[in-house]
N, C-alpha and C positions, 0 to 999 in steps of 0.2 A: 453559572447555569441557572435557568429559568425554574422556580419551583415545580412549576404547572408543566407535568410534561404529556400530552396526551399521547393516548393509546394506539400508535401507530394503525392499526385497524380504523381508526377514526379522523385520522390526519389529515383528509383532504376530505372530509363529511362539508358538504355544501348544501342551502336551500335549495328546495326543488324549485321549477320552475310554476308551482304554484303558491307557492311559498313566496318569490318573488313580486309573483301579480298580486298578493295579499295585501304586499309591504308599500308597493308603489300605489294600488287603489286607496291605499288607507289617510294619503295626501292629497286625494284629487276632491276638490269643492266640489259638491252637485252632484252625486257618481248613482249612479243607477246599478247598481251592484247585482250583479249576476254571477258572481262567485263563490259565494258561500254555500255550502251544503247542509243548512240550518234551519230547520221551520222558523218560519219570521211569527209563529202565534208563543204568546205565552204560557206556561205551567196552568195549568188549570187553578181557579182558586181551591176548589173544593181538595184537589193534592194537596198546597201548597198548607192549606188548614189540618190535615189530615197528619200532615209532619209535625207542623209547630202543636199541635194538640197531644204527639205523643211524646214530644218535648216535655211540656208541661207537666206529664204526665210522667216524668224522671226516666224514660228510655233513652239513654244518653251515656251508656256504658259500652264496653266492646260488644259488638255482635256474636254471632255463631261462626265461627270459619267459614263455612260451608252457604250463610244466610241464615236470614229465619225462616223458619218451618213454612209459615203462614203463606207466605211469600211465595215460596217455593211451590205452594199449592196453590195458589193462585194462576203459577204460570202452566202449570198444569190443566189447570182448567179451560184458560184459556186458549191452548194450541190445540184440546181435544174440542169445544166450541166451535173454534175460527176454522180450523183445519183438518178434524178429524184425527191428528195424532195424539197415538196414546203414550204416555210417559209419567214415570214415577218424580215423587222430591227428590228421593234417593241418585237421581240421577243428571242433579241441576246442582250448579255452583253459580252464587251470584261472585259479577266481578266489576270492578272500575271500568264501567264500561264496555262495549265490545272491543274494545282493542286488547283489554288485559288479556280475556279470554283468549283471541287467536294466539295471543306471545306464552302464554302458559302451555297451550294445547304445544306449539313449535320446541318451548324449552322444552317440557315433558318427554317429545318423542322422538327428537332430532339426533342424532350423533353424529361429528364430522363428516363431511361429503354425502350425505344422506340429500337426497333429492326431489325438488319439491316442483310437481306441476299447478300450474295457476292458469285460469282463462282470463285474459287478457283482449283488451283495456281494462284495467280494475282500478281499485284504490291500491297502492303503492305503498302505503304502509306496510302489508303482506312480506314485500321485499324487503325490506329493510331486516322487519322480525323474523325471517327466516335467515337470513343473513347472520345478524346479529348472534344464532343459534349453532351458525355452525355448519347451517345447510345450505344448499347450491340451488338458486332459483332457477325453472324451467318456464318461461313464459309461452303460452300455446296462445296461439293470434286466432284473432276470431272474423270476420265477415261479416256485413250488415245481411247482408242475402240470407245470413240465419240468426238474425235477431242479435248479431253482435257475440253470439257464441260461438265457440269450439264446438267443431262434432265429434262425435265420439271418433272419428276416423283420425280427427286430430289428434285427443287425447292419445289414443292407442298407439301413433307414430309416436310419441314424447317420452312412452312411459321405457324404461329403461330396466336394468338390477338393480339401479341403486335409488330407483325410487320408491316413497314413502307414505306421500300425502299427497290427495289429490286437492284442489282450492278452489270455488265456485261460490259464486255470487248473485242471488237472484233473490228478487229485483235489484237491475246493478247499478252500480254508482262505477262511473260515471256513466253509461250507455240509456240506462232506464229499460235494461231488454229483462223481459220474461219467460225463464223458459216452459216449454211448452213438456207435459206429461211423457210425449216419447221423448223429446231431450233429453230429459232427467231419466228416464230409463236408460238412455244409451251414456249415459256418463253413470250410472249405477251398474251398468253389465259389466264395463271398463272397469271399477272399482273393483268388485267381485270375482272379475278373469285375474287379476292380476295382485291382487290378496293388497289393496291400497286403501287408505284410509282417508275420509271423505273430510274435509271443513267446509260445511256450507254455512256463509255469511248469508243471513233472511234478514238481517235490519230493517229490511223495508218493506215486510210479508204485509201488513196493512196496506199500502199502496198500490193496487194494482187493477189496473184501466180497459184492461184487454187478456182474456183467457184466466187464469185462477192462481193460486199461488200452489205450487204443490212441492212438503217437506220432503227434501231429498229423503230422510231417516224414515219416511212414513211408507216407503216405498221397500218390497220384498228382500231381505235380507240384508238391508240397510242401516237398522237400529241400531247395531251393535258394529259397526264402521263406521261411523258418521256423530261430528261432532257439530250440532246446531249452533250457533252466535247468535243473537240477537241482545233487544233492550228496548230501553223506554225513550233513548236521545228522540228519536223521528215519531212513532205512535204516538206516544204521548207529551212532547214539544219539550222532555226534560233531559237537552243536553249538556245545562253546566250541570245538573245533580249528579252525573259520572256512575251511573249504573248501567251495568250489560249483565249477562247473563250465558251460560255456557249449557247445552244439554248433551250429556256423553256419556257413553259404558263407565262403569263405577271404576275400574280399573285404570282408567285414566283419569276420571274428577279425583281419585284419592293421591295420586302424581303431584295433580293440579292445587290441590287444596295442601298441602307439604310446602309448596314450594311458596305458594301466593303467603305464608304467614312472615316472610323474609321480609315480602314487599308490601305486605298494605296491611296483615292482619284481620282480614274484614277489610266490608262493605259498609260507608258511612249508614249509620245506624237509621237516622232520620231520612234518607234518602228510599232505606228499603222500606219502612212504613208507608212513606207517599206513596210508592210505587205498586202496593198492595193493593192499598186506597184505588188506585189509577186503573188496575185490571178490573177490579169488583165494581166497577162503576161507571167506567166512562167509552163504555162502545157505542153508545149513539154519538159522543162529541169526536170520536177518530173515526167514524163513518161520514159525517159532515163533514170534517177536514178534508179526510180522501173527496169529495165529490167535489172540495173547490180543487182542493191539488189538480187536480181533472181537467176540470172548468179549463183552470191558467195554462195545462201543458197543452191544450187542443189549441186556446186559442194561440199562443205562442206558435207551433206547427205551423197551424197555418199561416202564420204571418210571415215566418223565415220561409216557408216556400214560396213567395211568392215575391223577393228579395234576390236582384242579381248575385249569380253563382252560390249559391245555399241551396241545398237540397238537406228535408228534416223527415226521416221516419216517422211513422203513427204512434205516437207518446204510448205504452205499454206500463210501467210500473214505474215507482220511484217518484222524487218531482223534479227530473232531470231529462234534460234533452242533448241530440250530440249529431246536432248536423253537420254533415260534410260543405269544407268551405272551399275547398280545392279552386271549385270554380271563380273564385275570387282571384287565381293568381298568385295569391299569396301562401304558403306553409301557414299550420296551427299559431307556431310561435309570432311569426310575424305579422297574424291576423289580430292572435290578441293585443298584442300590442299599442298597431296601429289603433285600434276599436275602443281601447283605452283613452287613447291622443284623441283621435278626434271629435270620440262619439262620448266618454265621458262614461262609456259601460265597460264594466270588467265582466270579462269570461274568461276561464280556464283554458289553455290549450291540451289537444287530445294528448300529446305526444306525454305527459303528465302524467298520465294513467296507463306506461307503456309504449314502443315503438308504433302495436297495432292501432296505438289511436292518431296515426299521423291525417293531417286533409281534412279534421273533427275538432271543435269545441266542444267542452261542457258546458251547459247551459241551466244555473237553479234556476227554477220556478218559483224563489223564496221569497216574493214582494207581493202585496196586491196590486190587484187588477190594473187598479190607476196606472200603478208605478210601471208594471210589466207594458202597459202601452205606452208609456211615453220610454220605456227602456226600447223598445220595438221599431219604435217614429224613430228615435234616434238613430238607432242600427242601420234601418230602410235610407234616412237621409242620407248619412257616411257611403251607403254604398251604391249609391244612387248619384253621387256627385263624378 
């Protein structure tokens, strides 16, 4: 008998099918890469100095559980700033990123068969971590005709007795949709009629091209149901430093901060220094980014519109595009693919990010200009032949 016996629950765990496109782009000479979901700009120097100086400066021992203070005030500052919400440290746990944070919030509150709705096309990760918890994912499909979201009439058909969490993403990865202040009302009334508890992923609340960004939690009787994610991976171009950040009713960061001491014990030390650095200082440099992020998604838009069978909505948030390729002929999967082979550019297919994204690519905006034209010529050629 084989030592290594894995975890039947895990026995047939396979790459996704983006996973896939990763592995086979990563052989192709010359590849015009449209897959990654990655700011293609680097850490700022002034961060990067910011770390290594508190380095120097012998902060290099375990952190606070929970982060440091500093830090914490920081992010405080800045979501009352950017967004007008109000929020304590008391109510922020830094974490490995925004993924820690969602899988802490799922361990934290999930009990077997406990039921979780999600708007969908998303990141897929979600599934898994609620999976992995215990819980039963409920995927609610969403429609371009509303921005790529669930309406509330969706939600409301989904939510069941044995649901628990509600899941939402704006600005989204992969759609780039932004919802709009009655959306978020009517996915906040849903939450409140039916005593549900919100995760809203804002990862990419700096991004946004069209209408505003507005905190679910900042929204009437929301604060206190509502756990914000975010981080520094997209704003501030630091996705290897592995910092996210959790904002939540103290009743659950004290859950959350319990459990995370098994797995990580803290937040690398030198990472949340930079990152403090990064709030206090550099909202002109992720103002700038946003306006090229912009620049790339408009002209991108316009270019796959005008590209047999591709039809592309008007870029809203994020630096992601998800045009419908239907008109090709082809399925998601078999688009990418082919787009691969001939054109030398990798895209995501929708189907990746859930059933509703079938007929849809993901499309980064994560190259400059140059790149993204000759990624474009290439596409137009392929599908022009």
């Amino acid at each position: 008998m084989p030592a290594v016996k894995i975890a039947d629950r895990f026995s047939s765990l396979q790459p996704s099918s983006m996973i896939k496109i990763f592995q086979a782009a990563a052989a192709v000479e010359d590849l015009s890469n449209l897959s990654i979901g990655e700011p293609d700009f680097h850490t700022e120097p002034g961060i990067v100095n910011a770390a290594a100086k508190a380095a120097l400066e012998g902060c290099t021992h375990y952190p606070p559980l929970q982060g440091f203070e500093d830090l914490r005030k920081e992010i405080c500052a800045y979501w009352k700033r950017h967004h007008g919400l109000e929020t304590e440290p008391e109510s922020i746990l830094l974490t490995v990123g925004g993924l820690q944070a969602a899988h802490l919030c799922f361990q934290a509150m999930l009990n077997p068969g406990d039921e979780v709705v999600i708007a969908e096309p998303c990141f897929t990760a979600y599934f898994q971590q609620v999976e992995n918890n215990g819980g039963v994912v409920v995927p609610v499909p969403s429609r371009e005709e509303n921005g790529f979201f669930p309406t509330a009439e969706d939600f409301e058909k989904a939510v069941t007795p044995r649901t628990k969490i509600l899941v939402i993403n704006s600005p989204c990865n992969p759609t780039g949709g932004v919802l709009t202040r009655e959306q978020a009302g009517g996915i906040a009334d849903v939450a409140k009629r039916h005593d549900l508890f919100v995760l809203s992923d804002e990862i990419y609340e700096a991004f946004i091209y069209a209408g505003k960004h507005v905190p679910l939690a900042s929204l009437p009787g929301m604060k206190e149901r509502t756990m914000t994610v975010s981080g520094f991976s997209k704003s501030h171009c630091m996705t290897g430093w592995r910092i996210g950040y959790a904002m939540a009713p103290a009743e659950l960061l004290k859950v959350m901060i319990t459990l995370s001491v098994s797995q990580t014990y803290g937040v690398n030390t030198l990472a949340q220094k930079g990152a403090a650095f990064a709030l206090a200082t550099q909202d002109e440099k992720v103002k700038a980014r946003t306006a090229e992020y912009e620049k790339r998604v408009r002209y991108c838009a316009g270019r796959l519109n005008t590209m047999p069978g591709v039809t592309c909505p008007e870029p809203r948030g994020a630096f992601y595009l998800f045009p419908d390729i239907s008109g090709t002929g082809r399925n998601d999967e078999e688009f990418a693919w082919w787009l691969l082979e001939k054109a030398k550019v990798a895209v995501i297919p929708g189907t990746a990010f859930g059933a509703s994204g079938a007929g849809h690519v993901r499309i980064a905006c994560t190259l400059g200009m140059d790149d993204l034209k000759k990624a474009m010529d290439r596409m137009e050629e392929a599908l022009s032949r």
